[in-house]
TIZALUM-751704 format. One record per atom (N, C-alpha, C): y, z, x negated; atom name; residue in one letter. Coordinates in steps of 0.2 Angstrom, whole numbers, plus 5000, padded with zeros to 4 digits. Each point is the difference from the previous one (the first is absolute). Example, Ala and Ser with C-alpha at 12.3 -4.5 7.8 and 13.67 -1.06 7.14 Angstrom:
2
(r (4972 5039 4934) "N" "a")
(r (5006 5000 5004) "CA" "a")
(r (5006 5000 4996) "C" "a")
(r (5005 4996 5002) "N" "s")
(r (5006 5001 4996) "CA" "s")
(r (5005 5003 5004) "C" "s")
This chain:
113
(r (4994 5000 4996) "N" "x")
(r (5006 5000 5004) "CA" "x")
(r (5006 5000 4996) "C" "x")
(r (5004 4997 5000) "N" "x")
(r (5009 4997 4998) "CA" "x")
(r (5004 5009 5000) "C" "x")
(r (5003 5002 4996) "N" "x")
(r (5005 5005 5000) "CA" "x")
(r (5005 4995 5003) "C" "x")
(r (5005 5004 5000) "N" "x")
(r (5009 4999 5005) "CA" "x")
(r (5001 4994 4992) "C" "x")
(r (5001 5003 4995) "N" "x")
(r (5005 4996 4996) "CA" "x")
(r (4996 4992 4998) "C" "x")
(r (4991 5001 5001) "N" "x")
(r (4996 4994 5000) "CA" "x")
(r (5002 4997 5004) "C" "x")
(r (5000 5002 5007) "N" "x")
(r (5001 4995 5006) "CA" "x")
(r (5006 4998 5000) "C" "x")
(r (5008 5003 4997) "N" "x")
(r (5006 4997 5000) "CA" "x")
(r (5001 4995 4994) "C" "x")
(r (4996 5002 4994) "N" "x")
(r (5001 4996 4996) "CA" "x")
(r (4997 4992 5003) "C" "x")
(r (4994 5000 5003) "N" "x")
(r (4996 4995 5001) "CA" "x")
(r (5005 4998 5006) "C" "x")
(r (5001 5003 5004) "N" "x")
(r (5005 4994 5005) "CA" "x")
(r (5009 4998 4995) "C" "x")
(r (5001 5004 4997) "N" "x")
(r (5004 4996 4996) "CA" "x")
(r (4998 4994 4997) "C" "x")
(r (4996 5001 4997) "N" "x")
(r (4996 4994 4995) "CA" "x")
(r (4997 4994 5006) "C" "x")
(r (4999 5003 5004) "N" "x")
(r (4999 4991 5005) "CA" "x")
(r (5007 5000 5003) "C" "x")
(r (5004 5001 5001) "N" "x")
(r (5007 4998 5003) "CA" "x")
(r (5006 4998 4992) "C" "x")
(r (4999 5001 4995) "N" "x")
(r (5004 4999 4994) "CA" "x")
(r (4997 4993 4998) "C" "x")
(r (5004 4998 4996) "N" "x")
(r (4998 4995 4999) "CA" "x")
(r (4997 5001 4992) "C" "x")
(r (4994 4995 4999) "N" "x")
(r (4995 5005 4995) "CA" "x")
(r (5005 4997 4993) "C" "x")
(r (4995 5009 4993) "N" "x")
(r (5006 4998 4993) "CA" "x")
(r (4993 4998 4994) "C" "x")
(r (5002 4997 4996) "N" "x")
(r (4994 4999 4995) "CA" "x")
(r (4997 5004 4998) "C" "x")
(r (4994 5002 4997) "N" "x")
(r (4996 5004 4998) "CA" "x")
(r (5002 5002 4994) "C" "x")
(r (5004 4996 4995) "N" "x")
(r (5007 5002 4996) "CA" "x")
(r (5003 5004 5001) "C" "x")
(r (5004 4998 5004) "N" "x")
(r (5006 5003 5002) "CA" "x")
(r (4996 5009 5004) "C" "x")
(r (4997 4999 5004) "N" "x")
(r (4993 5008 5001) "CA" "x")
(r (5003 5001 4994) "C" "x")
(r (4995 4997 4995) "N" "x")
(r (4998 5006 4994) "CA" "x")
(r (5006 5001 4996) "C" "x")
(r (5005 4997 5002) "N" "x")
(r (5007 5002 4993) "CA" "x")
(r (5004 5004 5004) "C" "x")
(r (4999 5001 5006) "N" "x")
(r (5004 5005 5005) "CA" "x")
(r (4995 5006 4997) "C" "x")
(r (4994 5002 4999) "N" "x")
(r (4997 5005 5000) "CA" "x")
(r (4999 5001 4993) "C" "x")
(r (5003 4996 4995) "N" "x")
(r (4999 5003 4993) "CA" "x")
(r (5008 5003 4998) "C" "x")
(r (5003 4996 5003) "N" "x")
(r (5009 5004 5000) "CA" "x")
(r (5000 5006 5004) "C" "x")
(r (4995 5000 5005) "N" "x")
(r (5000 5006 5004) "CA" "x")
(r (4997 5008 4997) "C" "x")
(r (4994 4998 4994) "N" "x")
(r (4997 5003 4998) "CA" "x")
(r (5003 5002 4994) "C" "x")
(r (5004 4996 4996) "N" "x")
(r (5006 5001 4996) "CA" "x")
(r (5003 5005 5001) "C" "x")
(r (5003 5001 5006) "N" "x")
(r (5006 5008 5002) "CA" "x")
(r (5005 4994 5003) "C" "x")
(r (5000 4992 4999) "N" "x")
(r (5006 4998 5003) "CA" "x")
(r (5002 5002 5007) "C" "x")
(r (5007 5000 5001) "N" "x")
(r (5002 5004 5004) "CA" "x")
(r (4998 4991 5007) "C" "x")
(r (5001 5002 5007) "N" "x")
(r (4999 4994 5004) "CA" "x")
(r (5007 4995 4999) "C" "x")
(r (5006 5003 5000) "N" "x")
(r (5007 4992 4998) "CA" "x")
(r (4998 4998 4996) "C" "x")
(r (4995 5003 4990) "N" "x")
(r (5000 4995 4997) "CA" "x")
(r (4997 4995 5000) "C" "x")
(r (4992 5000 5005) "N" "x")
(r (4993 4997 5002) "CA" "x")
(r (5004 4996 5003) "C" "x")
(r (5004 5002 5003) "N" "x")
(r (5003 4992 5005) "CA" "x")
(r (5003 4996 4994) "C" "x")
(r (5005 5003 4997) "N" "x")
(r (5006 4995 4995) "CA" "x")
(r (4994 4997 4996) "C" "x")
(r (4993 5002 4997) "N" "x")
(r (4998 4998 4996) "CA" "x")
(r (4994 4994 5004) "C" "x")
(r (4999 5002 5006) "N" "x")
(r (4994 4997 5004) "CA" "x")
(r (5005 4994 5004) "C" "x")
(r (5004 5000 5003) "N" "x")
(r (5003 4997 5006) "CA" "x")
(r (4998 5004 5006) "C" "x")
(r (4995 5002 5001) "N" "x")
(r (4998 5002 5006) "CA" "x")
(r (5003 5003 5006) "C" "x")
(r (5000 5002 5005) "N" "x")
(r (5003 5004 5005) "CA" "x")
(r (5000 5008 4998) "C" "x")
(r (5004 5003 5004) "N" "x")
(r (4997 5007 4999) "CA" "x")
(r (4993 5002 5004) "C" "x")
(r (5001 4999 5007) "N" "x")
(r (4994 5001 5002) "CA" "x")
(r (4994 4998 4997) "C" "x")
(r (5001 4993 4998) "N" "x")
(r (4992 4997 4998) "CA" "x")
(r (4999 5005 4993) "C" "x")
(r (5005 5003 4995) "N" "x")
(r (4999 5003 4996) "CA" "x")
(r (4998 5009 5002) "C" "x")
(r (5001 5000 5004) "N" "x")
(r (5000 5008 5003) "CA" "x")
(r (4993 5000 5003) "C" "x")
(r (4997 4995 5004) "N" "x")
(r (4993 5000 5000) "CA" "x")
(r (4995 4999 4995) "C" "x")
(r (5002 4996 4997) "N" "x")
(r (4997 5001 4994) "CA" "x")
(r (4998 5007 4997) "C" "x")
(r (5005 5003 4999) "N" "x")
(r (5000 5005 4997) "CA" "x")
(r (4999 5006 5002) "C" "x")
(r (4997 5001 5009) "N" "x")
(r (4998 5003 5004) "CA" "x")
(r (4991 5000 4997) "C" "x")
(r (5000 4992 5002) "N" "x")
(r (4992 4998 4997) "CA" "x")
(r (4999 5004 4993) "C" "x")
(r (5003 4999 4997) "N" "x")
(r (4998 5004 4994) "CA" "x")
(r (5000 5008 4999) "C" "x")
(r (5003 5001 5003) "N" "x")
(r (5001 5008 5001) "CA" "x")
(r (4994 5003 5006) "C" "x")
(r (4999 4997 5002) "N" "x")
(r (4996 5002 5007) "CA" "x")
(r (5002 5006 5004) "C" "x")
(r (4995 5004 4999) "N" "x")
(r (5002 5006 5004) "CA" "x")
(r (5003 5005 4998) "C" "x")
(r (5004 4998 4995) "N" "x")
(r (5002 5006 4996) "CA" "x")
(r (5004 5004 5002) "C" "x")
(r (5000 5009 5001) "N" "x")
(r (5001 5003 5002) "CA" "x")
(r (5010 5001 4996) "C" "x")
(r (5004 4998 5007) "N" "x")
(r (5008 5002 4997) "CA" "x")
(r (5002 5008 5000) "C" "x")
(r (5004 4999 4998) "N" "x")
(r (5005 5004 4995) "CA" "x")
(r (5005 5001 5004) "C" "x")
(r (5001 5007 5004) "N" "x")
(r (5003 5002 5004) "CA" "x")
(r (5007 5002 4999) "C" "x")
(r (5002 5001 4994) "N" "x")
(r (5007 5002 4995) "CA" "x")
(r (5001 5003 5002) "C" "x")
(r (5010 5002 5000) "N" "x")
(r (5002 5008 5002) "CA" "x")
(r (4997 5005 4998) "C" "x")
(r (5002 5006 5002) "N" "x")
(r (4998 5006 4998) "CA" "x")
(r (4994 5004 5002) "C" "x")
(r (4995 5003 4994) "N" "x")
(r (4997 5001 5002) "CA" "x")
(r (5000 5005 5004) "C" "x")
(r (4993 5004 5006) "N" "x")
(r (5002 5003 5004) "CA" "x")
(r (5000 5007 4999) "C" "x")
(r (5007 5004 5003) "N" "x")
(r (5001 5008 4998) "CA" "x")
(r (4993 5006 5002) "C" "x")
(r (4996 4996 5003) "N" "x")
(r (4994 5005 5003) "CA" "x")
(r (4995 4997 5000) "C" "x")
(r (4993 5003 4996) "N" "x")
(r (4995 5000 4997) "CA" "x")
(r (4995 5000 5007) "C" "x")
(r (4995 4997 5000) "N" "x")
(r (4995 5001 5006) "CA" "x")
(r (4999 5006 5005) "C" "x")
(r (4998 5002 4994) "N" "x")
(r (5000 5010 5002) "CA" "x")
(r (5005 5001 5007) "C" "x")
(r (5007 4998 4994) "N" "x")
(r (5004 5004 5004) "CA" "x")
(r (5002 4997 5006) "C" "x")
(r (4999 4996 5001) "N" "x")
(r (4999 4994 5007) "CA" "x")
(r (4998 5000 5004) "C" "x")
(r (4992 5004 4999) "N" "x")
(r (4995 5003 5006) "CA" "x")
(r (5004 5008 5002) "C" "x")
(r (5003 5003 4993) "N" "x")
(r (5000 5005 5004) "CA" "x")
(r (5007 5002 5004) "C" "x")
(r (5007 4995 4999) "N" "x")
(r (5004 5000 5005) "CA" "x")
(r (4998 4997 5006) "C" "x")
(r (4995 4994 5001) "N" "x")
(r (4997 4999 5005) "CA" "x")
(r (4997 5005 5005) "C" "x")
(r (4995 5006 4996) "N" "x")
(r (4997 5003 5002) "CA" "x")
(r (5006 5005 5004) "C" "x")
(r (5005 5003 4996) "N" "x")
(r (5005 5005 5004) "CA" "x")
(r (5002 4997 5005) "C" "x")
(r (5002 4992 5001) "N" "x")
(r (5003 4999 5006) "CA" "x")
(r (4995 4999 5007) "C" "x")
(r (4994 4998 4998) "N" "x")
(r (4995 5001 5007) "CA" "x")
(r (4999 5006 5001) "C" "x")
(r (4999 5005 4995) "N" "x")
(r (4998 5005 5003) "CA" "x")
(r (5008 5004 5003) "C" "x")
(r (5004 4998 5000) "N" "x")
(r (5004 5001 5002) "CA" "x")
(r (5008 5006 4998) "C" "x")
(r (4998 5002 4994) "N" "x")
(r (5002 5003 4994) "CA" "x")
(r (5006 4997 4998) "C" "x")
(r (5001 4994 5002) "N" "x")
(r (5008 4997 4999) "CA" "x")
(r (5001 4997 5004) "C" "x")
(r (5005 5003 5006) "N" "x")
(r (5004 4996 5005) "CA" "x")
(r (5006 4995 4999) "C" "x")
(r (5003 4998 4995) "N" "x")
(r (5005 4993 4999) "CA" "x")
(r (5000 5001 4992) "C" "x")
(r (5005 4995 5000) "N" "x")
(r (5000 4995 4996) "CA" "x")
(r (5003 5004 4994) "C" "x")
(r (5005 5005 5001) "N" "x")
(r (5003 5007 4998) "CA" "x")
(r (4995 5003 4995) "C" "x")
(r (4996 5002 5004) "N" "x")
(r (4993 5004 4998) "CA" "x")
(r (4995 4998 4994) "C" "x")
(r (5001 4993 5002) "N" "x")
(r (4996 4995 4997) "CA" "x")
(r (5003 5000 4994) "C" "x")
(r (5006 4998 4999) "N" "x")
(r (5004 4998 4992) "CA" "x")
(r (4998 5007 4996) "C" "x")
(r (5003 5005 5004) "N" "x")
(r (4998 5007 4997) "CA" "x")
(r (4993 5001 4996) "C" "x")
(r (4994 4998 5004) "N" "x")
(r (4994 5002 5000) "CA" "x")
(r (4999 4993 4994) "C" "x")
(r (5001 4995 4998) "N" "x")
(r (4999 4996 4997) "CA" "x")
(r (5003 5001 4992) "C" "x")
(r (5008 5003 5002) "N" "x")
(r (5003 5002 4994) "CA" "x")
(r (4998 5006 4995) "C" "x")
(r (4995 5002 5005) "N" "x")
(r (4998 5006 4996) "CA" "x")
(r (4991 4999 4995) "C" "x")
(r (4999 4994 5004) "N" "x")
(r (4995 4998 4997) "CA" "x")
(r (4998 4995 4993) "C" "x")
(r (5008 4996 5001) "N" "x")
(r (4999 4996 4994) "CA" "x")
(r (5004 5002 4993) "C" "x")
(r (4999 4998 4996) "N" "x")
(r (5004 5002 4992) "CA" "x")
(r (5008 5003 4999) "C" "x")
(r (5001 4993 5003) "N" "x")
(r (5010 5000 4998) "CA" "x")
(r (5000 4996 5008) "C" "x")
(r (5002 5006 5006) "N" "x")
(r (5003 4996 5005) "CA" "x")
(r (5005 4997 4999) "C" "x")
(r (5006 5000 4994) "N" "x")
(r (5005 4995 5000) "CA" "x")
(r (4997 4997 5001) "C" "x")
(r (4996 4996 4995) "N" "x")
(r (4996 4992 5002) "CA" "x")
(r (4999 4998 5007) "C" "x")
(r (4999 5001 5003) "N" "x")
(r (4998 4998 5008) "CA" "x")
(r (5006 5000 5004) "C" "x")
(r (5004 5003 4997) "N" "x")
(r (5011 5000 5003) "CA" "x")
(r (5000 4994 4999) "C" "x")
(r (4999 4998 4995) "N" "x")
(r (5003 4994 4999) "CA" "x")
(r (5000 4995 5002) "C" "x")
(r (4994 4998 5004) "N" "x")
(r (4997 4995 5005) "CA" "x")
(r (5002 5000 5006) "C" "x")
């Protein structure tokens, strides 16, 4: 069975119009290189899309990279603000800051967001 980026790529690949088997393989050796995708075009002629699928193809399913900041609360302390608010130990959102700020490192940090 096809994943999501299989089957997108394949309907792009019957509705684009097809690129040499060259040109494939020099979009993915510049892609393997670190080139960034403006130079693959400047260097290829290519579109962006047809370079962008490409480059999906080769990448497959590879798990992205979420950036921003990493997060102020650790697993732990996730289940266990969850756990005071059902059991009903923390009635708003007041309660909650408090109960949170006592539980992580440097509540500055979590001000700041």
């Amino acid at each position: 069975m096809l994943n999501l980026v299989q089957l997108s790529s394949l309907l792009l690949t019957i509705t684009m119009k097809p690129i040499s088997a060259g040109q494939h393989s020099s979009v993915v050796s510049l892609h393997n290189k670190g080139y960034s995708q403006h130079q693959i075009r400047a260097k290829t002629g290519l579109e962006k899309g047809t370079v962008d699928r490409i480059r999906k193809e080769v990448e497959g399913n590879k798990e992205s990279h979420p950036g921003g900041y990493p997060s102020k609360l650790s697993a732990c302390n996730k289940t266990t603000i969850i756990r005071q608010i059902t059991t009903g130990k923390l009635d708003n959102a007041v309660q909650a800051t408090k109960f949170i700020n006592s539980i992580i490192s440097d509540p500055k940090l979590s001000e700041e967001h």
